[in-house]
Biopython code that builds the backbone (N, CA, C, O; Angstrom):
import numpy as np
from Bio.PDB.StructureBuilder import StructureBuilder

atoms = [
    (1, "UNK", "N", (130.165, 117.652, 158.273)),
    (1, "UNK", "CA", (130.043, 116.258, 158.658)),
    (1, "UNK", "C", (130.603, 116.102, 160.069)),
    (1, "UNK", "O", (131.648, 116.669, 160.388)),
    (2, "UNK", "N", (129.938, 115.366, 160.884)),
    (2, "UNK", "CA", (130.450, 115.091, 161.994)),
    (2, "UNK", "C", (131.026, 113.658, 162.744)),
    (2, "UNK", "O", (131.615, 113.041, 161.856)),
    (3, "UNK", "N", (131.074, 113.071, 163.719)),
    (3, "UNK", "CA", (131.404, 111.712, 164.085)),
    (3, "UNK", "C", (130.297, 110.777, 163.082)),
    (3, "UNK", "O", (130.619, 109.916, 162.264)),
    (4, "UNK", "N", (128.896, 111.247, 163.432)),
    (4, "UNK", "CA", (127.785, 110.321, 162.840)),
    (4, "UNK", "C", (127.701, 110.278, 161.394)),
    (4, "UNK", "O", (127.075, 109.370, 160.848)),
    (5, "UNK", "N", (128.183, 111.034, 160.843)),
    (5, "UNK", "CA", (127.760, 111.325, 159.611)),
    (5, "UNK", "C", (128.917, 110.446, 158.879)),
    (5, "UNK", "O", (128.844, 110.087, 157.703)),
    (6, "UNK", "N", (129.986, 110.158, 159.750)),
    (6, "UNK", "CA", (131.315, 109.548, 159.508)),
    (6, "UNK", "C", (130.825, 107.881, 159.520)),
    (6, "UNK", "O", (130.798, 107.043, 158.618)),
    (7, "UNK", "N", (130.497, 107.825, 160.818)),
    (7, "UNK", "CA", (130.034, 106.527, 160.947)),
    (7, "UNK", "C", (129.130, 105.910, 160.135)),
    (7, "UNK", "O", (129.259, 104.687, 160.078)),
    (8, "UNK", "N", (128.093, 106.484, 159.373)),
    (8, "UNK", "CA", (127.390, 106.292, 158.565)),
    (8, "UNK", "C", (128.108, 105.814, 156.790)),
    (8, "UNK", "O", (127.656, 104.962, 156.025)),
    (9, "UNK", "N", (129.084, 106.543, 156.627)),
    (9, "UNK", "CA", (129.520, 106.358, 155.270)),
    (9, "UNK", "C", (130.586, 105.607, 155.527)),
    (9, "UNK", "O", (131.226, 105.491, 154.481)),
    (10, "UNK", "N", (131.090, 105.039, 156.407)),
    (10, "UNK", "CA", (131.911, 103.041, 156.796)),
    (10, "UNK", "C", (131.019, 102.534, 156.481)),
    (10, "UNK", "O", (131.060, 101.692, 155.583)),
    (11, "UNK", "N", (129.399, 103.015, 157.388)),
    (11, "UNK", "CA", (128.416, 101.853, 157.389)),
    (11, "UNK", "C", (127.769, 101.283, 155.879)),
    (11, "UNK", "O", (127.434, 100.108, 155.730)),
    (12, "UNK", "N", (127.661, 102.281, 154.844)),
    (12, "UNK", "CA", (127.754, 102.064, 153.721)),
    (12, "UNK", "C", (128.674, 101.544, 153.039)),
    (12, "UNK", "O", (128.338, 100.411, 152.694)),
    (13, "UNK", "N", (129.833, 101.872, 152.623)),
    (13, "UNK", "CA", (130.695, 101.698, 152.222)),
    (13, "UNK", "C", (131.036, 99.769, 152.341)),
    (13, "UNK", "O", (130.956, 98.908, 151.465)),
    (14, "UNK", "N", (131.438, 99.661, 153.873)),
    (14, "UNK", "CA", (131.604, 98.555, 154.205)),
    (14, "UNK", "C", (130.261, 97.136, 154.446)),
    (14, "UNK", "O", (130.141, 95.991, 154.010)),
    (15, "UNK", "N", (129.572, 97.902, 155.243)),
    (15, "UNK", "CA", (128.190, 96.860, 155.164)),
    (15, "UNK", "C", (128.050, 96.307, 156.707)),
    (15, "UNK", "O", (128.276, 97.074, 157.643)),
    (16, "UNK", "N", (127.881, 95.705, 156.804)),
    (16, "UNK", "CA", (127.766, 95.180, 158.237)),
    (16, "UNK", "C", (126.626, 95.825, 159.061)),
    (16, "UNK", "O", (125.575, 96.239, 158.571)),
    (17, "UNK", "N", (126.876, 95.852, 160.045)),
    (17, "UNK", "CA", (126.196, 96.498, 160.909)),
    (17, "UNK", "C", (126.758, 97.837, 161.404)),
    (17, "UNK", "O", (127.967, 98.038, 161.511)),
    (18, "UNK", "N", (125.493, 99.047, 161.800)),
    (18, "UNK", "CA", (126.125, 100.119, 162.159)),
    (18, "UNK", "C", (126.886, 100.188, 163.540)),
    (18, "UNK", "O", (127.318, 101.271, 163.934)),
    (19, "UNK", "N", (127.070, 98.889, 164.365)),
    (19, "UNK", "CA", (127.661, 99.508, 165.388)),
    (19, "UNK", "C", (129.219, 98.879, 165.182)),
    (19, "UNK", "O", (130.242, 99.242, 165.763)),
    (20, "UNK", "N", (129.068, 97.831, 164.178)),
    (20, "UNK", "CA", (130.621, 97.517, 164.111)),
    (20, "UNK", "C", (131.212, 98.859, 163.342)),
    (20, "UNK", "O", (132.415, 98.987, 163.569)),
    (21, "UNK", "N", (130.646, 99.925, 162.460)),
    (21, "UNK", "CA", (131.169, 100.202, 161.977)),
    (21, "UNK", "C", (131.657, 102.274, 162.898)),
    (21, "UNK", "O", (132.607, 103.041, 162.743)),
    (22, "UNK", "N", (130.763, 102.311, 163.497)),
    (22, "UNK", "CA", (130.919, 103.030, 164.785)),
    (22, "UNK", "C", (132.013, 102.904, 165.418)),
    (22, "UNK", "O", (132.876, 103.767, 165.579)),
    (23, "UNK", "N", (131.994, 101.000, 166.079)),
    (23, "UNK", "CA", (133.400, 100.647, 166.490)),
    (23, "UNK", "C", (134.500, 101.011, 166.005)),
    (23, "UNK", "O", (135.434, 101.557, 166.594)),
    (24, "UNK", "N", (134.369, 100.556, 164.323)),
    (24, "UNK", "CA", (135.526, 100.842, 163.452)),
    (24, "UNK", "C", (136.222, 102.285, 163.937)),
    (24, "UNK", "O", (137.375, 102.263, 164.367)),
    (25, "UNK", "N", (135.353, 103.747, 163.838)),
    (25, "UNK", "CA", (135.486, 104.920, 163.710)),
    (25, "UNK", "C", (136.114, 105.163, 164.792)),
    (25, "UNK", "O", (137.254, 105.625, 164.767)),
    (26, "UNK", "N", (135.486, 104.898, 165.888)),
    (26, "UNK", "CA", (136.053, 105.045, 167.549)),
    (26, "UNK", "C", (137.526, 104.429, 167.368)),
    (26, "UNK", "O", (138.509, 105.159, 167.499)),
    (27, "UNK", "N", (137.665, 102.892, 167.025)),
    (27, "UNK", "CA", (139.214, 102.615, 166.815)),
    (27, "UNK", "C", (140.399, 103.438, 166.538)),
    (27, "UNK", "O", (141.509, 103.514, 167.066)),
    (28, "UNK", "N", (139.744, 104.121, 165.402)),
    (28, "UNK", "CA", (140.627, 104.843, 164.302)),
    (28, "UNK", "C", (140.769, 106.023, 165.346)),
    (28, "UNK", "O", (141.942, 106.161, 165.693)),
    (29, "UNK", "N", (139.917, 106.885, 165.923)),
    (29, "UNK", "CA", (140.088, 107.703, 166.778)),
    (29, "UNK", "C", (140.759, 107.361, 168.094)),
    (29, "UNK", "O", (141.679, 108.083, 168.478)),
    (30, "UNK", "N", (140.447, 106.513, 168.682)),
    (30, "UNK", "CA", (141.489, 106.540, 170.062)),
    (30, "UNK", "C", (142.638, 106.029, 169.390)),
    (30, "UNK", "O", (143.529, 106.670, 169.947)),
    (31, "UNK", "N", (143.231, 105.249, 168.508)),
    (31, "UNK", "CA", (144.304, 104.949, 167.947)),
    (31, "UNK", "C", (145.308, 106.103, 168.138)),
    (31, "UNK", "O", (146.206, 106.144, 168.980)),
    (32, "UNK", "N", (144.918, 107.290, 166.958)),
    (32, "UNK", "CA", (145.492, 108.790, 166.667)),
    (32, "UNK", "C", (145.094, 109.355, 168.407)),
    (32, "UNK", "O", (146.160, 109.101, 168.968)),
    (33, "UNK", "N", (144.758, 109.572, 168.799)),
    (33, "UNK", "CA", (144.523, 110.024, 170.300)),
    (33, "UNK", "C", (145.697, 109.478, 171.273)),
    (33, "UNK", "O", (146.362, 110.267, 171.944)),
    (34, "UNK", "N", (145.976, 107.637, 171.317)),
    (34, "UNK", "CA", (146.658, 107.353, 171.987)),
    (34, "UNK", "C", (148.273, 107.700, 171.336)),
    (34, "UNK", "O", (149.276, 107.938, 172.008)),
    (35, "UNK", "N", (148.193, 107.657, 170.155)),
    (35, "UNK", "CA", (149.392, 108.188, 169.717)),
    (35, "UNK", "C", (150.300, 109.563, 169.515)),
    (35, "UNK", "O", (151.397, 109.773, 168.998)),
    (36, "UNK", "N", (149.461, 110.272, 170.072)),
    (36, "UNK", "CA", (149.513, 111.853, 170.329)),
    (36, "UNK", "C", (149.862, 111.983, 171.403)),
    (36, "UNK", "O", (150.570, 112.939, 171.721)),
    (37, "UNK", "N", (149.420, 110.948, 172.371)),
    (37, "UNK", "CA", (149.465, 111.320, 174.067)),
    (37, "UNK", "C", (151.150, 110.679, 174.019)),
    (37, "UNK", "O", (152.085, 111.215, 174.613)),
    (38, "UNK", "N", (151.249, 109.566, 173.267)),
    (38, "UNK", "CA", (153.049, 109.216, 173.604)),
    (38, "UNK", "C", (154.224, 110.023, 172.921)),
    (38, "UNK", "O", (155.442, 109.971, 173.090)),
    (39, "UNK", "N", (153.296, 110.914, 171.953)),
    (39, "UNK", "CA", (154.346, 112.136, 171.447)),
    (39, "UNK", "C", (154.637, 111.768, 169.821)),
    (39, "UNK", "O", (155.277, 112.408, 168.986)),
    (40, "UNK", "N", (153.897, 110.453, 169.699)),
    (40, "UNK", "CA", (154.454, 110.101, 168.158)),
    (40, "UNK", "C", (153.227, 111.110, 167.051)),
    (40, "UNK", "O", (152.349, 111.771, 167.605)),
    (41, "UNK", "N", (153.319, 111.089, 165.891)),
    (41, "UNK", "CA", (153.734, 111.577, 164.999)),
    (41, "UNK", "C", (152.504, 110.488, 164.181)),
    (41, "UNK", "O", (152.615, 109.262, 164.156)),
    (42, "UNK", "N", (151.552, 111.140, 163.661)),
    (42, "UNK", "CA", (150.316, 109.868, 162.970)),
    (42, "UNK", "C", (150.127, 110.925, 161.622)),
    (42, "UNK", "O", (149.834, 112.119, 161.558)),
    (43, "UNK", "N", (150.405, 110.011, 160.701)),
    (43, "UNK", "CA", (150.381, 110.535, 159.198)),
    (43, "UNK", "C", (149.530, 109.787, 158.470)),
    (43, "UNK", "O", (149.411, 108.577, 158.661)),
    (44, "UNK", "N", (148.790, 110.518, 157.468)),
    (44, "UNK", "CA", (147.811, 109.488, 156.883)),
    (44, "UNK", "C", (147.505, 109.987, 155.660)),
    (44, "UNK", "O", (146.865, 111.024, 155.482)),
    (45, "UNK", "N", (148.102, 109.022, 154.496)),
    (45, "UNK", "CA", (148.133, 109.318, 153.473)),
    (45, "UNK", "C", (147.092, 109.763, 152.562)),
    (45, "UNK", "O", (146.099, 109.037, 152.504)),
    (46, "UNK", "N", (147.116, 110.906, 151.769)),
    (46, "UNK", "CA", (146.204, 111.588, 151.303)),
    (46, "UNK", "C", (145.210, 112.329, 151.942)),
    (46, "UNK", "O", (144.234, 112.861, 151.412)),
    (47, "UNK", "N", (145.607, 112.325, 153.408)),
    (47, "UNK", "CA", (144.993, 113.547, 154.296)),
    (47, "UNK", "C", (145.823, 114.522, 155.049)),
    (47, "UNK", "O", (145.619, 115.730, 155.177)),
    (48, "UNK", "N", (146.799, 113.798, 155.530)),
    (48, "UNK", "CA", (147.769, 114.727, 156.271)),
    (48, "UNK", "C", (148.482, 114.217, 157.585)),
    (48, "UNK", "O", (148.343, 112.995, 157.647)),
    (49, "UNK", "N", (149.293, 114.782, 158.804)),
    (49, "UNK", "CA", (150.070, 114.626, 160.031)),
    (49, "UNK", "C", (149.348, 115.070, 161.114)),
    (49, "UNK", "O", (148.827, 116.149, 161.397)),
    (50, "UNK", "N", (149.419, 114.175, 161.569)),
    (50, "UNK", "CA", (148.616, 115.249, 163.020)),
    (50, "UNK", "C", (150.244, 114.868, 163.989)),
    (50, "UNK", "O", (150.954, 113.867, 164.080)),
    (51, "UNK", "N", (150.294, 116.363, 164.619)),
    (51, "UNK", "CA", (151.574, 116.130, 165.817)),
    (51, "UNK", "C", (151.012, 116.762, 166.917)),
    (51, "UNK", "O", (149.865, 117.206, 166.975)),
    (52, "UNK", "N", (152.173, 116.800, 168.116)),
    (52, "UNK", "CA", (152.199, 117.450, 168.457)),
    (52, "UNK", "C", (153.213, 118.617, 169.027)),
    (52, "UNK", "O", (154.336, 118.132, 169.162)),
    (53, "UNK", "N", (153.179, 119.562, 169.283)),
    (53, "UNK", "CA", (153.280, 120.417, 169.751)),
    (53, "UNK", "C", (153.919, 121.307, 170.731)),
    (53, "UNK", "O", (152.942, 121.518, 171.451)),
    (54, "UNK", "N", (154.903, 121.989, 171.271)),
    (54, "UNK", "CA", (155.094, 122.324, 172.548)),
    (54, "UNK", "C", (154.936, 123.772, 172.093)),
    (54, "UNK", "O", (155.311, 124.330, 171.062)),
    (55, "UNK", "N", (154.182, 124.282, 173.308)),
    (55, "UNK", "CA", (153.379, 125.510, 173.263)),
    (55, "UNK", "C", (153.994, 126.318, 174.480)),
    (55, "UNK", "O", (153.375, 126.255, 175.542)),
    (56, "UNK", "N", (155.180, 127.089, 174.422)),
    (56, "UNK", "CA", (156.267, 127.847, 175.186)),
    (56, "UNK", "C", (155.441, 128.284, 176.917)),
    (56, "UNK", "O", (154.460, 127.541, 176.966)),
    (57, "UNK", "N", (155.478, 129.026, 178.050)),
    (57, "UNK", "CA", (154.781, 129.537, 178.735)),
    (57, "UNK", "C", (155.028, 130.834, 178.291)),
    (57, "UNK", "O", (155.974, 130.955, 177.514)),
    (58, "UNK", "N", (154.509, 131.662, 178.546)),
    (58, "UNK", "CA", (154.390, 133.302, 178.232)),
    (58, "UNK", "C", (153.654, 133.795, 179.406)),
    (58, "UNK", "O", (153.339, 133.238, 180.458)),
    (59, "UNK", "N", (153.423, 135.228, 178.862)),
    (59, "UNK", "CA", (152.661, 136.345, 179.753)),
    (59, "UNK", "C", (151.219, 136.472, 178.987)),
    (59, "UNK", "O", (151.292, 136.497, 177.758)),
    (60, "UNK", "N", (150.089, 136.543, 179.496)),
    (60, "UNK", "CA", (148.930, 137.218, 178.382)),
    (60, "UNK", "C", (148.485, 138.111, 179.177)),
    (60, "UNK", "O", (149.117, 138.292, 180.218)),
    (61, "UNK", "N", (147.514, 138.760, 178.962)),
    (61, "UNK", "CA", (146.781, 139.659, 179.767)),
    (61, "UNK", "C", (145.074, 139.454, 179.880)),
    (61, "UNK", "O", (144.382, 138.875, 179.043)),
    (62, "UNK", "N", (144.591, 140.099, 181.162)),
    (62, "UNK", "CA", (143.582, 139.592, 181.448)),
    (62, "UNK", "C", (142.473, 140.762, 180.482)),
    (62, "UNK", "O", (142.487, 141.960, 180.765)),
    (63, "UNK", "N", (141.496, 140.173, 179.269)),
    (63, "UNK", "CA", (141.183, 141.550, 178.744)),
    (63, "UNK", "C", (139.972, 142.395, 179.612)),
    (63, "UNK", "O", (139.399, 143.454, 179.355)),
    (64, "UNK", "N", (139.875, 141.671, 180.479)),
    (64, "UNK", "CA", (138.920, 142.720, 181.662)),
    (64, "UNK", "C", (139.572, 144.080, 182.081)),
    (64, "UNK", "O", (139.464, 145.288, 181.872)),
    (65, "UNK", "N", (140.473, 142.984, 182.949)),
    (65, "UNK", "CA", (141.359, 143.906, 183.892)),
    (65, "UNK", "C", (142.756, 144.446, 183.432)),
    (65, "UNK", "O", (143.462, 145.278, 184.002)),
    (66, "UNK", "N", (143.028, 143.647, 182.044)),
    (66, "UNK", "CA", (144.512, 144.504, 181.741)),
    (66, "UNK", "C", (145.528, 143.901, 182.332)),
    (66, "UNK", "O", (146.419, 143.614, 181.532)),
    (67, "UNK", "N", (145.834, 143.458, 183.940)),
    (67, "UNK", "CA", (146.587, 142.832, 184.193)),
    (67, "UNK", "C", (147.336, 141.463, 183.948)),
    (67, "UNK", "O", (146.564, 140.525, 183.752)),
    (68, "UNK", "N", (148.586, 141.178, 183.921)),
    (68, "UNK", "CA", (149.193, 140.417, 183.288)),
    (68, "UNK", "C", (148.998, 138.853, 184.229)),
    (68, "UNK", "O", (149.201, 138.818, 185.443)),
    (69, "UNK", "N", (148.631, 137.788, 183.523)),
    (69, "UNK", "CA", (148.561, 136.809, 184.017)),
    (69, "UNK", "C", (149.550, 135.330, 183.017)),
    (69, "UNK", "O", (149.617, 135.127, 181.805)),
    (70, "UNK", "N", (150.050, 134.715, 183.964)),
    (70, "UNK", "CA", (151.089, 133.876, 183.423)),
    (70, "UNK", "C", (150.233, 132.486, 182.920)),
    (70, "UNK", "O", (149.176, 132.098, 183.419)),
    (71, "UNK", "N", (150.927, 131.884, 181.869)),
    (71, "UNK", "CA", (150.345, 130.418, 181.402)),
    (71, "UNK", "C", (151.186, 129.685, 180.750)),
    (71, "UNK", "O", (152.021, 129.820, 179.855)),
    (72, "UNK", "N", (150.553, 128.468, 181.749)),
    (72, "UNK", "CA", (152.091, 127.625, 181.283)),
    (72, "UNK", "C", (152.545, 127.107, 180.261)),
    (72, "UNK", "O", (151.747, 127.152, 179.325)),
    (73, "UNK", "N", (153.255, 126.751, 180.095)),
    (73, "UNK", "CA", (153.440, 125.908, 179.023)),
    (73, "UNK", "C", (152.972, 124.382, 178.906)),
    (73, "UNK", "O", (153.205, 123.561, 179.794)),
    (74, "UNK", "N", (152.500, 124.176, 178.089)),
    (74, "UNK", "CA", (151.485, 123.144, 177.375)),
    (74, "UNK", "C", (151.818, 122.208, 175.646)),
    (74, "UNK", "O", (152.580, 122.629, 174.776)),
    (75, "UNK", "N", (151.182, 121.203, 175.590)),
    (75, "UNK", "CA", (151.439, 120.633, 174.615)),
    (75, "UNK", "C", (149.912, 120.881, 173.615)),
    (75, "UNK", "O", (148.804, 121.051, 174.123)),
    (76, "UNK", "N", (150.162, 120.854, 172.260)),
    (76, "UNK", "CA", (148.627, 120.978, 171.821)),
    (76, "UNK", "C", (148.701, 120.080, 170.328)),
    (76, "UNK", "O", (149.723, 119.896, 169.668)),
    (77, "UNK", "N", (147.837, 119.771, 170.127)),
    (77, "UNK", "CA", (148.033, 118.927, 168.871)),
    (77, "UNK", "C", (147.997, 119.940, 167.771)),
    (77, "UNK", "O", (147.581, 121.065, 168.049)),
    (78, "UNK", "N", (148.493, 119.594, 166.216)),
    (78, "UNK", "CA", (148.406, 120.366, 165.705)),
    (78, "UNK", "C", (148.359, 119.646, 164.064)),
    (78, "UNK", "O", (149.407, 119.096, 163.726)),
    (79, "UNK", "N", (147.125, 119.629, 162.984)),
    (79, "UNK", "CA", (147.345, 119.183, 161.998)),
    (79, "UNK", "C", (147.724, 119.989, 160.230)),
    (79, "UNK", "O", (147.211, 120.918, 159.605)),
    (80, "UNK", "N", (148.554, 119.292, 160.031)),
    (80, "UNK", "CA", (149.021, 119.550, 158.771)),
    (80, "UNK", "C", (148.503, 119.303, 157.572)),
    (80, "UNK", "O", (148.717, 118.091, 157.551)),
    (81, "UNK", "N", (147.892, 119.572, 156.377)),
    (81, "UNK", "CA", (147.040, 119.069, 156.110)),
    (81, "UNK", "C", (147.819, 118.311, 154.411)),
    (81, "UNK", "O", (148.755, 119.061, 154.136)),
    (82, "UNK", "N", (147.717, 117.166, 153.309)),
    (82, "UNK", "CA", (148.375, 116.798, 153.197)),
    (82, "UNK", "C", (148.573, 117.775, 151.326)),
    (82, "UNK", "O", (147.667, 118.605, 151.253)),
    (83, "UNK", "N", (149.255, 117.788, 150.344)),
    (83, "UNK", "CA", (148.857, 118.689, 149.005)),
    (83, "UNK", "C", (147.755, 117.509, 148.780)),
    (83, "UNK", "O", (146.595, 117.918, 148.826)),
    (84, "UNK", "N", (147.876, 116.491, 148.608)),
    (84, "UNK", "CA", (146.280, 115.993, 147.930)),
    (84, "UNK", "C", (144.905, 116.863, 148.498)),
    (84, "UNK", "O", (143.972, 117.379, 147.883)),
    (85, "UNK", "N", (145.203, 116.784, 149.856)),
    (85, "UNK", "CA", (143.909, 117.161, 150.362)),
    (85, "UNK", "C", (143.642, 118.567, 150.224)),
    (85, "UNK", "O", (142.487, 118.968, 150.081)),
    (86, "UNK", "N", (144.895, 119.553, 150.265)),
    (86, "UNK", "CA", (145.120, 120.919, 149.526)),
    (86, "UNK", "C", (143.906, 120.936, 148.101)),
    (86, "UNK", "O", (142.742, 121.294, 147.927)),
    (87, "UNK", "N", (144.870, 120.396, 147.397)),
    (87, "UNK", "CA", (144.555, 120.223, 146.072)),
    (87, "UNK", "C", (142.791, 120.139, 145.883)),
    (87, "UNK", "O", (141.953, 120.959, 145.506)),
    (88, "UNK", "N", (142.720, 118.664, 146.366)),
    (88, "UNK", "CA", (140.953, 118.740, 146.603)),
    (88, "UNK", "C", (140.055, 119.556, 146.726)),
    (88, "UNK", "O", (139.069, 119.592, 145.991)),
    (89, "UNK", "N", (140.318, 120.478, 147.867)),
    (89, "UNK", "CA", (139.712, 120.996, 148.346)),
    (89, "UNK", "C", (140.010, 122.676, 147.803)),
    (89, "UNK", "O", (139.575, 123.650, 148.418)),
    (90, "UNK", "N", (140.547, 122.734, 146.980)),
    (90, "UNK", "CA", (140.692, 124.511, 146.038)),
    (90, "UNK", "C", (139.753, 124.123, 144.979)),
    (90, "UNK", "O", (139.475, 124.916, 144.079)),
]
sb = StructureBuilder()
sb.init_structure("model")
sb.init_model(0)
sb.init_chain("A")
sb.init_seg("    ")
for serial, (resi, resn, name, xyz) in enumerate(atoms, 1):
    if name == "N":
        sb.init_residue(resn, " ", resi, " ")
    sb.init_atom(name, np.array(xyz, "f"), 0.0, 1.0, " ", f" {name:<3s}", serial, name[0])
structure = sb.get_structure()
C-alpha cells in the first residue's frame, strides 16, 4: 500500500470527498515530519514511535577504491514498531 492507496481507505471509511481526505493524510504526515525535525518523539497507539536518532561520524570506505572516506555525523529517523502491531502482523 502506498500514500494513494492510504488516501483512498479515509476516503471510504470517512466519506466526503477524496481531496479532503488526501488533505487529511498529508496533515497526519507533515504533522509526524514537523515533529521529528524539532527532535520530539511521535507515538501512536497500536502502531508504534517514530524518533529520532543521532547517527555518530565514522570512517567508511570507498568500495571502488578501498580508500577511507569520512561521514559526518547525522540525525536519521528511526521507527519502533508497537507489540500490537508485532502481534498482528506474525
Amino acid at each position: 500500500m502506498n500514500k494513494a492507496g492510504i488516501v483512498d481507505a479515509v476516503h471510504e471509511k470517512l466519506g466526503g470527498t477524496k481531496v479532503s481526505a488526501e488533505q487529511a493524510v498529508e496533515t497526519v504526515i507533515d504533522s509526524i515530519i514537523s515533529s521529528l525535525k524539532k527532535g520530539d518523539e511521535v507515538s501512536i497507539a497500536g502502531l508504534g514511535t517514530f524518533i529520532v536518532k543521532n547517527r555518530a561520524a565514522r570512517t567508511a570506505r570507498n568500495p571502488r577504491t578501498g580508500e577511507p572516506v569520512k561521514v559526518a555525523a547525522t540525525k536519521v529517523p528511526k521507527f519502533k514498531a508497537s507489540k500490537t502491531l508485532k502481534d498482528a502482523v506474525k
